[in-house]
N, C-alpha and C positions, 0 to 999 in steps of 0.2 A: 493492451496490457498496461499502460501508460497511465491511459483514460482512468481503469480501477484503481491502480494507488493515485491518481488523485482524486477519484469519487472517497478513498476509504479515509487521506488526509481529512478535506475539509470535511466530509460529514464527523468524524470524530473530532473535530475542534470546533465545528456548531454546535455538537451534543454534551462538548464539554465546559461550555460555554452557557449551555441554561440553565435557567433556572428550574427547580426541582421542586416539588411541596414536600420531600422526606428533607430536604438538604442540598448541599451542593453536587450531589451527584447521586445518583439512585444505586450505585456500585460501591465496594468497599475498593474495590482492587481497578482502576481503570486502567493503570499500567499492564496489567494481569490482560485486560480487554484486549486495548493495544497489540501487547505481544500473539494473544491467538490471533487476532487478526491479520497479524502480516504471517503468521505460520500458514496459517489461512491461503494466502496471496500464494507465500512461496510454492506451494504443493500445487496450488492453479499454473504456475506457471510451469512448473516442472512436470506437471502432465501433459500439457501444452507445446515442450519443447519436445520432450516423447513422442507426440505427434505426427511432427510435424519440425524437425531438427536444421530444416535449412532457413525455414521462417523465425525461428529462433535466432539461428548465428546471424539473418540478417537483421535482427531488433536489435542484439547487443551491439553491432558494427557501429547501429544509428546512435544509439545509447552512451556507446563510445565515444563518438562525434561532438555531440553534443556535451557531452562532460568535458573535453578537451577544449569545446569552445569556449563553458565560462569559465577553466582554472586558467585561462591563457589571461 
C-alpha cells in the first residue's frame, strides 16, 4: 500500500517535471489528475481493508509508528 503512494508521488513529479512539445504539460488541470489519483488510491485501499480488516489495522498501527517517529 505504501509502495503505490510512493510509485503515484514520484511518477507524477517526473511527469510533472517534462517537458512537453504542446507546453508544459499536456493537461489543462493536473491538480484535477492529482486529486483522481489519490481518489483512485483511497477506494484501493478501502476495498482492500474490506478484505481483509486485520491486515488493515495492522498497516495503520505501522503507519502510526512511523508518524510518531518523525513528529517526535
Amino acid at each position: 500500500m505504501f509502495f503505490l503512494l510512493r510509485c503515484v508521488f514520484w511518477l507524477g513529479l517526473t511527469f510533472a517535471m517534462m517537458e512537453w512539445p504542446e507546453g508544459a504539460s499536456p493537461t489543462a488541470e493536473p491538480a484535477a489528475l492529482a486529486q483522481n489519483a489519490a481518489d483512485a488510491a483511497a477506494k484501493e485501499i478501502a476495498t482492500r481493508c474490506a478484505a481483509d480488516p486485520q491486515a488493515c489495522l495492522e498497516g495503520a498501527r505501522k503507519i502510526e509508528a512511523l508518524r510518531n517517529a518523525v513528529t517526535r
